[in-house]
LUMPA-536782 format. One line per field, with one value per residue (C-alpha): y, z, x; residue in three letters. Coordinates in nm, 2 decimals. Each point is the difference from the previous one (the first is absolute). Layout:
BEGIN
north = (Y,...)
up = (Z,...)
east = (X,...)
rest = (ALA,...)
This chain:
BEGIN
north = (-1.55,0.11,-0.21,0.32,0.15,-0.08,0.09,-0.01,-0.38,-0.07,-0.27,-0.33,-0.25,-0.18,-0.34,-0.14,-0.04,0.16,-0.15,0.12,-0.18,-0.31,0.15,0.04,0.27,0.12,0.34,0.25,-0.03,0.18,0.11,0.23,0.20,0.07,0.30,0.22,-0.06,0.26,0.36,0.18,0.36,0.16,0.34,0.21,-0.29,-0.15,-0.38,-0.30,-0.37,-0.21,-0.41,-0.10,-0.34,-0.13,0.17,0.11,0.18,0.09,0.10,-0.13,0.22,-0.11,0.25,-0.17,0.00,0.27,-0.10,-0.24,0.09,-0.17,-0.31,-0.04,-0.19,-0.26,-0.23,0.08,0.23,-0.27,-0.20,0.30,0.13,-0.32,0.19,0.35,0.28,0.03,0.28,0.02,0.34,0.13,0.33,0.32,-0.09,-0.37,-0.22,0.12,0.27,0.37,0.17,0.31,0.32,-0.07,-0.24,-0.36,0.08,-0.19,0.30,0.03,-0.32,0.00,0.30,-0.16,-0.31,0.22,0.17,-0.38,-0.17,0.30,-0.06,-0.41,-0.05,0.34,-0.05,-0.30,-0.12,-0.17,-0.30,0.10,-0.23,0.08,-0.14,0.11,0.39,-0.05,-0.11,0.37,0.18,-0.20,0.09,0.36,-0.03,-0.16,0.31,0.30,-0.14,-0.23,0.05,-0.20,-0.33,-0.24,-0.27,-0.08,-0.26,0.08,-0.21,-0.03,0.37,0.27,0.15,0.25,0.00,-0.35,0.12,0.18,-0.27,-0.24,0.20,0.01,-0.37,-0.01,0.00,0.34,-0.19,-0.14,0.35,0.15,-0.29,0.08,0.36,-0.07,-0.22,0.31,0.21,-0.25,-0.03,0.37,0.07,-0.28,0.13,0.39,-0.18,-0.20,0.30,0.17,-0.26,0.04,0.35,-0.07,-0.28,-0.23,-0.26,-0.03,-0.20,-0.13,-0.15,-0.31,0.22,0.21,-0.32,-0.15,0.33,0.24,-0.25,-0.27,-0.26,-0.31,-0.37,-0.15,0.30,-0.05,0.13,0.27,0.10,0.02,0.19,0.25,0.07,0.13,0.23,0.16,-0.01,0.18,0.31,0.27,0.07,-0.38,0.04,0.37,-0.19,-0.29,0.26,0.22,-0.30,-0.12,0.31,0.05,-0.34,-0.06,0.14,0.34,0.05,0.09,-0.37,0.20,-0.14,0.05,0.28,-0.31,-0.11,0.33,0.09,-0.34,0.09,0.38,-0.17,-0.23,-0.19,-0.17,-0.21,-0.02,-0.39,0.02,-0.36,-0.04,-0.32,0.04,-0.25,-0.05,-0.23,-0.27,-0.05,0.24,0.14,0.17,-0.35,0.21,0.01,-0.20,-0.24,0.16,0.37,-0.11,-0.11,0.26,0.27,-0.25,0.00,0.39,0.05,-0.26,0.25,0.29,-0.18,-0.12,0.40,0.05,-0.24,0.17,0.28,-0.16,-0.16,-0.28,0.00,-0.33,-0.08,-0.30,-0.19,-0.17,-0.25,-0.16,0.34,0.25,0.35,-0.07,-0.14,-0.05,-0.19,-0.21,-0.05,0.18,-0.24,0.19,0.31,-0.10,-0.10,0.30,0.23,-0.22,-0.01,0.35,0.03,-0.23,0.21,0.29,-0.14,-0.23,0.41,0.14,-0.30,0.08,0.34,-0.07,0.06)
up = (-1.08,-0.25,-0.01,-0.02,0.31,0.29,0.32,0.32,0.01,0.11,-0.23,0.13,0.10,-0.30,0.12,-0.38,-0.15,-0.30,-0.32,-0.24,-0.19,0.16,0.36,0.20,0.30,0.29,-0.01,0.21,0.35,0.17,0.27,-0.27,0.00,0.43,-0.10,-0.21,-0.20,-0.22,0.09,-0.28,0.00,-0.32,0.11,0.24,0.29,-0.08,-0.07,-0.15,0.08,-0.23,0.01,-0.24,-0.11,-0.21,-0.21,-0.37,-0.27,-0.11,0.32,0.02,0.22,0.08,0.06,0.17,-0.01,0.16,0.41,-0.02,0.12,-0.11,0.13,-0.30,-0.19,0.21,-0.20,-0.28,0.11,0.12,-0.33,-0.19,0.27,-0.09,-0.37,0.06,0.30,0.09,0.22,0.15,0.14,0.26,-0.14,0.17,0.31,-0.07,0.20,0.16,-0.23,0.11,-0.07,-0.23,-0.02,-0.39,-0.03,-0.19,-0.31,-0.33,-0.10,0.36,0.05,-0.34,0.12,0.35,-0.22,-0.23,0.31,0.18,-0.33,-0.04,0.35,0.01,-0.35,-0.18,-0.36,-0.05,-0.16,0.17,-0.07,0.17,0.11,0.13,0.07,-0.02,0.11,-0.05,-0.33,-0.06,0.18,-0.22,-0.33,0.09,0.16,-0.36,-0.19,0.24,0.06,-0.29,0.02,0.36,-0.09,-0.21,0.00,0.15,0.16,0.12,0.18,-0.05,-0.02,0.04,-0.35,-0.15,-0.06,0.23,0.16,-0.32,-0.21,0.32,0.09,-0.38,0.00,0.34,-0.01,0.19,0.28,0.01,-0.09,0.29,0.20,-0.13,0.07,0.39,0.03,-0.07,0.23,0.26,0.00,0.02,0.28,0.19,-0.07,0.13,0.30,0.09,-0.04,0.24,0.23,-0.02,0.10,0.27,0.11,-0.02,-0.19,0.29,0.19,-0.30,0.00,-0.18,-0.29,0.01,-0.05,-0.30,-0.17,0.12,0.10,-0.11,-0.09,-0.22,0.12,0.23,0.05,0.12,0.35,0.01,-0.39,0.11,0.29,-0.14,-0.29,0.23,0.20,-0.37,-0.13,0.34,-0.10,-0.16,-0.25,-0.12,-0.01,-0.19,-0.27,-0.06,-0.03,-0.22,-0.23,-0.07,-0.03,-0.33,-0.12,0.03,-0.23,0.09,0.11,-0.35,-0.07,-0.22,-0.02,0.32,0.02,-0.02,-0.34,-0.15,0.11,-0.19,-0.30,-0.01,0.00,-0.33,0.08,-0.33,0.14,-0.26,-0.01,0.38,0.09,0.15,0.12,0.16,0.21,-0.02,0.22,-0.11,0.26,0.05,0.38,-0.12,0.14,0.10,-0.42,-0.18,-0.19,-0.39,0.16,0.19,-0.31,-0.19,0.27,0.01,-0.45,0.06,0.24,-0.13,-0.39,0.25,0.06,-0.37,-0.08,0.29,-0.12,-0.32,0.12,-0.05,-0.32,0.29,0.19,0.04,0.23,0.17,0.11,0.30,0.00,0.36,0.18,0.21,0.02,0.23,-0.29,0.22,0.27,-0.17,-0.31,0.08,-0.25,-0.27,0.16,0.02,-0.31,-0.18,0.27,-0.12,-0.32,-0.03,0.16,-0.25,-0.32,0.23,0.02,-0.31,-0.18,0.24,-0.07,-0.38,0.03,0.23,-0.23)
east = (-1.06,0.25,0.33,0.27,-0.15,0.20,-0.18,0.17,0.08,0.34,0.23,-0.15,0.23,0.20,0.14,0.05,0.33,0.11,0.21,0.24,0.25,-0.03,0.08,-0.28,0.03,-0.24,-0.16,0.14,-0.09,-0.27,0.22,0.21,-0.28,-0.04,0.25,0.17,0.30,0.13,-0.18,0.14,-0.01,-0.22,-0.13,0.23,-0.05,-0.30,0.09,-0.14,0.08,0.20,0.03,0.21,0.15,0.27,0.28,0.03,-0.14,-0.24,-0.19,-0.33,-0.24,-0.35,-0.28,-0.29,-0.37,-0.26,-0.01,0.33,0.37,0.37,-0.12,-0.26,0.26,0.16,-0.12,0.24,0.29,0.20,0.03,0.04,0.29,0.19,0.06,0.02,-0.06,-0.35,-0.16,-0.38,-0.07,-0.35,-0.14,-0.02,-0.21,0.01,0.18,0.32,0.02,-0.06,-0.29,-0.03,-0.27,-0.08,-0.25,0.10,-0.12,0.18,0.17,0.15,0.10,0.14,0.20,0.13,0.07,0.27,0.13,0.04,0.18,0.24,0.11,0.05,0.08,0.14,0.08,-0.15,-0.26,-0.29,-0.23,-0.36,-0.24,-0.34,-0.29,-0.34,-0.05,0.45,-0.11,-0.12,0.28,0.24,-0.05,-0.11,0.38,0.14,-0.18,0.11,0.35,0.10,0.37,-0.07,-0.13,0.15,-0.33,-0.28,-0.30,-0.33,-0.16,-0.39,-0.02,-0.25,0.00,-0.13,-0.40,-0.02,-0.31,-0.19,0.03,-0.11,-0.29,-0.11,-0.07,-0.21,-0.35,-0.19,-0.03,0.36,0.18,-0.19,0.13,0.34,-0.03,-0.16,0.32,0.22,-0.19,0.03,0.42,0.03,-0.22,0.16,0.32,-0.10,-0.16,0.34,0.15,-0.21,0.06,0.36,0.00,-0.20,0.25,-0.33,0.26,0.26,-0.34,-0.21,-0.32,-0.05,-0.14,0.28,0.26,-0.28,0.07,0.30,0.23,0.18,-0.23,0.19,-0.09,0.26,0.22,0.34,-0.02,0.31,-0.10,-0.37,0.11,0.23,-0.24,-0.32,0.23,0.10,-0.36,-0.10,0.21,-0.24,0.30,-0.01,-0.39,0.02,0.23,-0.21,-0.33,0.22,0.12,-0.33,-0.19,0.28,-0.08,-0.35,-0.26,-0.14,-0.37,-0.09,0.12,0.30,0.36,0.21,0.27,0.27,-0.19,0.00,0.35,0.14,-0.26,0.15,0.38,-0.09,0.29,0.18,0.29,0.19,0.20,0.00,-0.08,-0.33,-0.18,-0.37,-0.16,-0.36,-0.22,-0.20,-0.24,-0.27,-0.05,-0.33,-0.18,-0.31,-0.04,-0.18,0.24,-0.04,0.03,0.31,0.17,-0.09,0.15,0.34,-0.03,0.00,0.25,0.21,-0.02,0.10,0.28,0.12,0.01,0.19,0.26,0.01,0.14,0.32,0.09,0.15,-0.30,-0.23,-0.27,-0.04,-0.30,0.06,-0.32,0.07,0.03,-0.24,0.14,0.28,0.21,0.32,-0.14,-0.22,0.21,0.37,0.17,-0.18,0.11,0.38,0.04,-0.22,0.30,0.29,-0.08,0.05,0.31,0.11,-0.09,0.15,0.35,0.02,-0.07,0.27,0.25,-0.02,0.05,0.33,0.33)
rest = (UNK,UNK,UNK,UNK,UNK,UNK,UNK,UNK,UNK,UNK,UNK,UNK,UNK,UNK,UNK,UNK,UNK,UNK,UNK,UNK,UNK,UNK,UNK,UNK,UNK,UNK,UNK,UNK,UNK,UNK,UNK,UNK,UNK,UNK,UNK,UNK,UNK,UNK,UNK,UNK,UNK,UNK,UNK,UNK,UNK,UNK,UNK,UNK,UNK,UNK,UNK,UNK,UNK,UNK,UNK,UNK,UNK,UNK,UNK,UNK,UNK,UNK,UNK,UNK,UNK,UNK,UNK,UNK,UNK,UNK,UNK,UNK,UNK,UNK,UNK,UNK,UNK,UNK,UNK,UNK,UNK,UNK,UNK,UNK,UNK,UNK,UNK,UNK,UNK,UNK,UNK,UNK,UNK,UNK,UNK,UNK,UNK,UNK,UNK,UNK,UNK,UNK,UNK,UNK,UNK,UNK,UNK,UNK,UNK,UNK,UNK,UNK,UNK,UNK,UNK,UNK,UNK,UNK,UNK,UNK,UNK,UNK,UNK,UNK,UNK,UNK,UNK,UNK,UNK,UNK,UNK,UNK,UNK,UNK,UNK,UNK,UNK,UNK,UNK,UNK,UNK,UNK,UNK,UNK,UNK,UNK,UNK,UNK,UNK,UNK,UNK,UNK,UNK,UNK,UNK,UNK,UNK,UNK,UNK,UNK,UNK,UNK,UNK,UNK,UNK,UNK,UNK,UNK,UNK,UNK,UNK,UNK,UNK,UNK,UNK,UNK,UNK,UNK,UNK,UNK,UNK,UNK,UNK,UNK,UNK,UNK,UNK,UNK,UNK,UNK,UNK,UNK,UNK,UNK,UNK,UNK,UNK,UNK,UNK,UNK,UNK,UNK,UNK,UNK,UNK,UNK,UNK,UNK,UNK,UNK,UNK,UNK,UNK,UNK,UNK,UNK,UNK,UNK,UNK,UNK,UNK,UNK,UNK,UNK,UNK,UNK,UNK,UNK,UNK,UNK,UNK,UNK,UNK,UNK,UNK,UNK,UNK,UNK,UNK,UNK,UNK,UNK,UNK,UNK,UNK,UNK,UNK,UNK,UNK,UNK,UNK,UNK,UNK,UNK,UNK,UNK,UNK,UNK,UNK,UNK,UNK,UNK,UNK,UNK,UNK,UNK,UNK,UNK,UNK,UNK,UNK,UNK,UNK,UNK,UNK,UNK,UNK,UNK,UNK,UNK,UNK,UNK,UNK,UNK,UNK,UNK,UNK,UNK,UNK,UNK,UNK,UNK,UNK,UNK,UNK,UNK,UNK,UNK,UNK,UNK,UNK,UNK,UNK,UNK,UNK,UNK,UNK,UNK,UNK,UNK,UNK,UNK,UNK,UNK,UNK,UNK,UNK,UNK,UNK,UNK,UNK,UNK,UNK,UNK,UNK,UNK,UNK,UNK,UNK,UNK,UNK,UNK,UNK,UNK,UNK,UNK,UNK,UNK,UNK,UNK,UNK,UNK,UNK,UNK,UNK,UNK,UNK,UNK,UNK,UNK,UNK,UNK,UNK)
């Protein structure tokens, strides 16, 4: 039901063209994302896989939404790789990455994230981008390791409060709808996980494929391929369970651990430049109409105090988009990115002797 919760739904297939500065460039092909590239080591062995683009600073380093991998932005990497170096990265147990025994809470993909950007770009500030559950890790990342980031965009994200102040404008009937909907994602996801460990997923029923597997219309064939044999592993399946169980409410209908560990940081950026991204079309289509705007009027004020964080923070309404911002819409995405590696170097050019 809710828009920032990201079941197990592999990145559909993106076939539109992206813009930027009067060039116009493909996404990046599916096929980039049949294997690993860069399996950089961030824990004594343990390795995480690293696509990136383009040369340049800033670095810009996209963290994706709950349930997606690297490929979740191939919509937009390439225009922005024409300017500056761009990396995508799979989370522990995602992807090609390894797996590791903590479970993917913010706090410790916040942690992996530090021990990844001191490794591919050391002394060097980043620009972060996430989207949606990324949108959390990110500015949890900005307020536990400020020195690291130099600006930021989020994308649609999950902030803060989303689902209390959502669930405050439903009728009984509709918040217990709301609730069941919660219920439902987290069984399924302990039930594909079962499955995994019983090596069910190797030979999946129809059912399993609806809701274990990769399941996006028209799949590319070695992408759709390559994607069930990773979300048949129990340690892809224990991520995704772990991951959501930090980001959805609890059974108490309290904030999530991720909410509360962002809420605990009270980031204040500072002038870091920060751009978010927020959707104009509502997903919440099983809503009546006036509920649904009010739930996007509430998210959408999340948001502005978000931005405000910064004293060069802004948030953007992107009317023509759904929550996938950067397929539906990348230009808005690329130029919210660009934009703030502009303010980034124009500030470093007039501090150069």
């Amino acid at each position: 039901m809710k828009t920032h919760h990201l079941l197990f739904a592999a990145v559909a297939c993106v076939t539109n063209l992206v813009h930027a500065e009067n060039k116009q460039l493909s996404a990046v092909p599916l096929s980039e994302f049949t294997h690993a590239h860069w399996l950089v080591d961030v824990d004594h062995g343990r390795k995480l896989n690293v696509f990136c683009m383009g040369s340049g600073s800033p670095t810009v380093i996209f963290e994706a939404g709950g349930g997606d991998d690297s490929a979740s932005f191939r919509s937009v990497q390439p225009a922005i790789a024409a300017t500056t170096r761009t990396c995508t990265y799979d989370r522990a147990g995602i992807g090609f990455s390894d797996p590791t025994s903590r479970p993917a809470t913010a706090v410790n993909v916040v942690a992996d994230l530090h021990r990844l950007i001191e490794a591919i770009s050391p002394h060097e500030a980043v620009i972060l981008v996430g989207h949606s559950d990324g949108g959390l890790y990110v500015p949890l990342y900005a307020a536990t390791y400020p020195g690291d980031v130099a600006g930021m965009v989020l994308i649609d994200p999950f902030t803060v409060g989303a689902d209390k102040v959502a669930a405050a404008l439903l009728t009984p009937a509709q918040r217990k709808a709301w609730y069941a909907s919660d219920e439902r994602d987290v069984e399924t996801a302990r039930r594909c996980l079962a499955k995994a460990k019983a090596g069910q997923l190797a030979h999946p029923s129809r059912e399993d494929e609806a809701s274990c597997l990769d399941s996006s219309p028209n799949p590319d064939a070695g992408r759709h391929a390559v994607l069930n044999a990773q979300l048949a592993r129990p340690t892809e399946q224990e991520a995704l369970l772990t991951a959501m169980l930090d980001t959805y409410p609890t059974k108490e209908h309290g904030m999530s651990g991720g909410e509360i560990a962002l809420q605990r940081a009270n980031p204040n950026f500072g002038d870091t430049p920060l751009i978010v991204l927020t959707s104009g079309l509502s997903e919440q289509t099983d809503l009546p109409v006036a509920t649904q705007e009010k739930i996007a009027a509430a998210w959408k004020h999340l948001n502005d105090e978000l931005a405000t964080r910064s004293t060069r923070g802004k948030n953007i309404l992107v009317l023509d988009s759904h929550h996938y911002i950067q397929d539906e819409h990348p230009a808005a995405v690329i130029d919210a990115v660009l934009e703030v590696v502009k303010t980034i170097t124009a500030a470093a050019a007039t501090r150069s002797p």
